[in-house]
N, C-alpha and C positions, 0 to 999 in steps of 0.2 A: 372456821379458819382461825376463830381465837380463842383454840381450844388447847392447843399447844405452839408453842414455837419451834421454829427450824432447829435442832442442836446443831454446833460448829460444824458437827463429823457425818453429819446427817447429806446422803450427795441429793444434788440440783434433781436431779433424774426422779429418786423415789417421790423429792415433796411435790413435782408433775404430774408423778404419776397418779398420786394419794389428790389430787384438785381435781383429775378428772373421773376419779373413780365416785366420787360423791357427788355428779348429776345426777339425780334422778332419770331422767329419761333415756331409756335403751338408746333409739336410737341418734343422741346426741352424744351420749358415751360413746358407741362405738365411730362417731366423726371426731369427735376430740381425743380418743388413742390415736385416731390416725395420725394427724392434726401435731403431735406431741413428739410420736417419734417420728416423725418426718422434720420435726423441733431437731430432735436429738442426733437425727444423721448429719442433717447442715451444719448444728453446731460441733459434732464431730470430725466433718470437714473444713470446717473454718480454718483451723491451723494450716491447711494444705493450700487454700488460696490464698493465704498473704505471708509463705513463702518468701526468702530472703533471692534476689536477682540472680537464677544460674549462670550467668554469665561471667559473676564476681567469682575468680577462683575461692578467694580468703574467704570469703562469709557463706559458699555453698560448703555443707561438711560432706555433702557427696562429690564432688571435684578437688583434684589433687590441683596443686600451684603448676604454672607452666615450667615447664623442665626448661635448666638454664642450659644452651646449647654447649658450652665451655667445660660442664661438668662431665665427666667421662663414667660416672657413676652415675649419673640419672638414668632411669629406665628409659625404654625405648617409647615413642612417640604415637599415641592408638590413633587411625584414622578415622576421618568423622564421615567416611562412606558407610555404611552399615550394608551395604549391596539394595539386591532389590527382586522383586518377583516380575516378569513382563511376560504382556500375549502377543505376540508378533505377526507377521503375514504369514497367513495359512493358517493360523491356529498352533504355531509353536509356541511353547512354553519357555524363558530363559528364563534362568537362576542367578544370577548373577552376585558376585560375592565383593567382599571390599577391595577398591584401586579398581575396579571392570574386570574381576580376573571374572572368567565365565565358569561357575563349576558344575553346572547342570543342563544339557538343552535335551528338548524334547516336542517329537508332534507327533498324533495319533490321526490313523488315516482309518476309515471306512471304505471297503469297498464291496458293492452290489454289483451281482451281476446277474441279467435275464438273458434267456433265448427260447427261439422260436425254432422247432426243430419237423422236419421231415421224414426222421430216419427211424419208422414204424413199418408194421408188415402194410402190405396194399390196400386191406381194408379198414385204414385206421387212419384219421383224421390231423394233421400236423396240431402236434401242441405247443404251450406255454410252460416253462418252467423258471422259478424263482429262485436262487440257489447259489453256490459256493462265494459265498460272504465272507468275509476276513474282517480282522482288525490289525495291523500294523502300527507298531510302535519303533519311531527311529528317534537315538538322539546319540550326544556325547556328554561325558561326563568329564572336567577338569582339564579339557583338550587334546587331550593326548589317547583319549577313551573313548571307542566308538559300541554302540549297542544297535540290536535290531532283534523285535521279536515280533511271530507273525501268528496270530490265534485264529482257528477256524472255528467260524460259528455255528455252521450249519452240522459239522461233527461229520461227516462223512466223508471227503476228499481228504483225509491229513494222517500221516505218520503218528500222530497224538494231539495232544491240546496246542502244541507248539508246532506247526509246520515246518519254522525257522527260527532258529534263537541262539546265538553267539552274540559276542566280545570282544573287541580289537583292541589291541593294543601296540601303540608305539615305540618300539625297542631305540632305535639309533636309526639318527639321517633317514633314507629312504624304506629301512626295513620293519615291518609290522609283523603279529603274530597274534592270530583268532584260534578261539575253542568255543565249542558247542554246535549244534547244530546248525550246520554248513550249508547253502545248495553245492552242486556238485562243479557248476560253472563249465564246462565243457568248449561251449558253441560261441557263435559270435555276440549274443549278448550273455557270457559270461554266467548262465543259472536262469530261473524262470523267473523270479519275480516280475508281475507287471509292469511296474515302475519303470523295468529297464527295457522294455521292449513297443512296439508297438500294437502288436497282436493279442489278444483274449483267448484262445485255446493254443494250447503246445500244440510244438507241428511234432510232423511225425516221425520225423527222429529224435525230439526230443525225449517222446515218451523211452526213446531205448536206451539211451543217455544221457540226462538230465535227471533231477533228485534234489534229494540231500541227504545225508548221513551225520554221524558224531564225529568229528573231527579235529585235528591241530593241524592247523596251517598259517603258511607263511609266505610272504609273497610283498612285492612291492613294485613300483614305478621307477625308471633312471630316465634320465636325459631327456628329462621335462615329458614325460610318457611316452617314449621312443619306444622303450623297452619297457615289457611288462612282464613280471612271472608271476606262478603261482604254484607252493605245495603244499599237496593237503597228507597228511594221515590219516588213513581212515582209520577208525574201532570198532565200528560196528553202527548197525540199524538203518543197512543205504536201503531207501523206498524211490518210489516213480512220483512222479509227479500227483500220482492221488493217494499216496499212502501203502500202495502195494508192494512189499518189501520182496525186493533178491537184494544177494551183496551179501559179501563177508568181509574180510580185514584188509587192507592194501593199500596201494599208493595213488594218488593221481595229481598228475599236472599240466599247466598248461601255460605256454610261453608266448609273446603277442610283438611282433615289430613293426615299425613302419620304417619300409627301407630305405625310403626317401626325403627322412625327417631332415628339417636341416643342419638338425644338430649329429647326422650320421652321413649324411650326403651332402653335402653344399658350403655346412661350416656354419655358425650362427650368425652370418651376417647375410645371407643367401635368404632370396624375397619368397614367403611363406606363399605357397599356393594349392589350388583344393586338391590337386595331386601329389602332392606331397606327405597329403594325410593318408595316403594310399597305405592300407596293414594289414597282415596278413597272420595266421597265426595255427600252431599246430599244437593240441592236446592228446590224452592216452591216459588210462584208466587201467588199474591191474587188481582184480579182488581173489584173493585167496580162500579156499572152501568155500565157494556162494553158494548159497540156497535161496529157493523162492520161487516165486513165478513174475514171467515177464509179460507184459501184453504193453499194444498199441490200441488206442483208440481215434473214433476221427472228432472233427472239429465239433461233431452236437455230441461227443460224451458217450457214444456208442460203441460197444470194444469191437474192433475188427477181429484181434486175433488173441488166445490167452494159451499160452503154457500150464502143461501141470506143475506141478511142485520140483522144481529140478535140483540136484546135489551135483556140483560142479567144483573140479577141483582148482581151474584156474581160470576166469573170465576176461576178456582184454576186448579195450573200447582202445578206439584211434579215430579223430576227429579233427579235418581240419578246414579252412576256408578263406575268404578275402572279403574285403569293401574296399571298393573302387568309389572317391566321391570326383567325379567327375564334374560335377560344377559344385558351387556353395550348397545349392539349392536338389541336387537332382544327386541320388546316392546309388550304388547296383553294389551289390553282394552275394556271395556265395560260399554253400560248404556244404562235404558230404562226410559220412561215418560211416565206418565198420564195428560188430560186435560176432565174437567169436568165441567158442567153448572148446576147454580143452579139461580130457579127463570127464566127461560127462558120463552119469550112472545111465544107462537106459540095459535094464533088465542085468542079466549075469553077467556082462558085461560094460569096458570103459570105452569110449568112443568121443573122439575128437572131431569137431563140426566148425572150423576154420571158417570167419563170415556169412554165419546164418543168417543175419540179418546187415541190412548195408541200404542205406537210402543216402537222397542227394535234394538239394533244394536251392533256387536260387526270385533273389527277388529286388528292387524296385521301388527307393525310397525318395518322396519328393514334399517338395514345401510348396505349399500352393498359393497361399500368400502370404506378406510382410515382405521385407526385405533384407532378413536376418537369414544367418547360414545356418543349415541343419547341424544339432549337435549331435555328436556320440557318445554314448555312455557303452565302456563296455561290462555292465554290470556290476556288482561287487567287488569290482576288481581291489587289489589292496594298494596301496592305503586309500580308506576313504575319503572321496571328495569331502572339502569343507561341508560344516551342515549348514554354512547359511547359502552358498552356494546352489543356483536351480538345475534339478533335474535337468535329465535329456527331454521330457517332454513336457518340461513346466514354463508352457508358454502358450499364447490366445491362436497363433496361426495355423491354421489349418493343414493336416500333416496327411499324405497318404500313405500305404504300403500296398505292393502288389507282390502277391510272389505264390512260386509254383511247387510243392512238392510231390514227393514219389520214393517210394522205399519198396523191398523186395524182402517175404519173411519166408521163414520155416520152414523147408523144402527137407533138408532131413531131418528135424523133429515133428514133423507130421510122419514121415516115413516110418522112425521109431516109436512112433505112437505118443509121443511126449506133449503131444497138445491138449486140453481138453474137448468135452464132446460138443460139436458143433462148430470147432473151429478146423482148418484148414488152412497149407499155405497160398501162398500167393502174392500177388502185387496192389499198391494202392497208390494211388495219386488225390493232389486236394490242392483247389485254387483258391487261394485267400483276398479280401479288398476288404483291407479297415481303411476308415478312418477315425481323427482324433485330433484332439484340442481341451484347452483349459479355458471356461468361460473365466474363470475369476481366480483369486488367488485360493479359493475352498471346494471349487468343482470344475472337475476333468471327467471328462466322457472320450469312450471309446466305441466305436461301431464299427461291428466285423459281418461282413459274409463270407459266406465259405460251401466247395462245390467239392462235391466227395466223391470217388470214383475206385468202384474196387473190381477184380475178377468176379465172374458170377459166383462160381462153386465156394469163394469164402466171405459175401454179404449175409450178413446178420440182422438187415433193416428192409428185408423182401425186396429189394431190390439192388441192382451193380451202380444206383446212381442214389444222391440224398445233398438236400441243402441246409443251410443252416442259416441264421440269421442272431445275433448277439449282442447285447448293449450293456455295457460296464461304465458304472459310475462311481466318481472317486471322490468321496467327502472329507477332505482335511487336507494338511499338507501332502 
């Protein structure tokens, strides 16, 4: 050590380093590098913990002095919100940005669903199937911004990786305007999502009329949801409910009143009652050059009937229906549709087939306990509900639905041969009993049966009868 001295210029760090490098013993050297610069971090950090008080404008050199209120040249004043990230009930995610403005909300939904099916030839045993899984992602963005996208897992029921995925957007007052893939919204709950319905399998006119497509539309709520409309643009890519594409370019809308609102009948000071919410509402679908094939299936996922490939020069859907809530707790509804072709190819010839298909369904909704009155959602309707806002079914009380349908297919496209092989027209009927509830704010369960009934000559499951049994469970918001 007194072999040389420090020079002035010589730093602290090297003559450290040169005292540990002359232990002899390896491994006490390598504890005394440690040892050293664990020395050199702290004292490198030093300066940082005795730091001058942030709170002093004048002595921090990163804080500017308080702006004098008098000065009209002072800049404007930063807020000490910095926002904030939160997990909310269900599993929603908010964003929150500075003063609470909200510029991101978001919750992702899972859903499973299993059934147990009957609908095999006679010598085949009922199975178990696991299958048509989803992820669902809803949120808004900055307020005024609504999103919804809907991924299929299992890859086999979906128009592509996206089943659903548009964008809303808030124009003025009550008017909004979405693009991208759209459901088609037709019926009384407004498109298929689960969400919006009680039921786990499409009935059986929705398979004729229901979907989604790419689409601009527009549409919105007046007189406190008195009046609803809706129009969409279609461009292309309208599918069924599992992916199977007919549809070409055209228009569809759909308008919803309740004619005894009391902001249309009574005045707004006239005493709200469950008849009052009585609505009623008429749809229509027009697609230019469609092509595709159309089919119905029943509730276990078994196609009753499938068309060949059809080239149509003009397709027209008409759909209309009611809910009656006749107490808080106790709701009846109904609605039938028509689908017709006009201009249809079959062979050297064009042939017009005016209501080839046409079913009607009516059903039976009730609250079996709590003491809260059944809500309605009618789907997608625009503008969207707030997102903190719960669902129609985002509640613990136990919900039933009973209902009845029956549709009537293909009498002259069997005729012209326009069906594929094994299919047949005919008539079909299917009685539905879910139920459904939310244990918690993270899982909602749905339990359906369902009693299928078709003509002999057009069953596909060895027999004119088949039941079904289904359980859908819903992980997230």
């Amino acid at each position: 050590m007194r072999s040389q001295a420090r020079k002035p210029g010589t730093p602290i760090a090297a003559s450290l380093l040169r005292i540990g490098i002359r232990v002899p013993s390896s491994s006490r050297r390598q504890f005394q590098l440690l040892l050293m610069q664990l020395f050199l971090v702290l004292l490198w950090m030093q300066p940082m913990a005795f730091t001058q008080d942030p709170l002093d404008p004048f002595d921090s050199p990163f804080e500017e002095s308080t702006a004098d209120p008098h000065d009209r040249d002072s800049p404007p004043l930063l807020t000490d919100d910095p926002g904030a990230i939160s997990l909310r009930h269900g599993g929603r995610i908010t964003v929150v940005g500075p003063d609470d403005v909200p510029h991101l909300e978001m919750v992702g939904t899972l859903r499973l669903d299993s059934r147990i099916i009957s609908e095999q030839s006679e010598d085949q045993e009922p199975s178990f199937h696991v299958g048509d899984s989803e992820l669902r992602i809803d949120g808004s963005a900055l307020e005024d911004n609504h999103y919804r996208f809907r991924f299929d897992l299992d890859g086999q029921d979906s128009a592509g990786l996206c089943s659903e995925a548009w964008i809303d957007r808030k124009i003025r007052n009550r008017l909004h305007m979405s693009f991208g893939r759209i459901p088609t919204g037709s019926g009384l709950a407004a498109g298929l999502p689960l969400e919006d319905r009680l039921t786990i399998s499409e009935g059986l006119i929705d398979w004729l009329s229901e979907g989604s497509s790419w689409a601009i539309r527009t549409g919105g709520r007046w007189l406190d949801g008195a009046i609803v409309t809706d129009l969409q643009g279609r461009i292309g890519g309208a599918a069924d409910p599992s992916g199977e594409f007919y549809g070409g370019r055209g228009l569809s809308g759909r308008l919803s009143i309740q004619p005894f609102s009391k902001l249309i009948f009574g005045g707004p000071d006239s005493v709200e009652t469950p008849t009052r919410r009585f609505s009623m509402f008429i749809s229509g679908r027009w697609d230019h050059d469609a092509s595709g094939r159309i089919q119905v299936r029943s509730a276990g996922e078994t196609t009753l009937i499938r068309t060949q490939r059809l080239h149509v020069r003009s397709s027209r859907w008409v759909r209309a229906g009611w809910r009656w809530p006749l107490l808080d707790w106790l709701h009846v509804e109904n609605e039938w549709m028509q689908l017709g072709f006009h201009g249809i190819d079959s062979g050297l010839t064009s042939t017009d087939m005016p209501g080839e298909f046409s079913g009607w369904q009516v059903g039976v909704r009730a609250l079996l306990s709590g003491q809260q009155a059944l809500v309605t959602r009618a789907g997608p309707d625009l503008p969207p509900a707030f997102f903190d806002e719960p669902g129609a079914f985002d509640r613990s009380e136990l919900e039933v639905l009973l209902r009845y349908e029956r549709v009537h297919m293909g009498d002259q496209l069997h005729v012209g041969g326009l069906l594929e092989a094994g299919s047949v027209a005919g008539s079909a009927q299917v009685v539905k009993l879910a139920l459904g509830a939310r244990t918690n704010s993270w899982l909602r369960w749905i339990l359906e049966g369902a009693w299928t009934s078709t003509d002999e000559a057009m069953s596909s499951f060895g027999d004119d009868q088949a039941t079904s049994l289904r359980l859908m469970l819903e992980i997230g918001g």
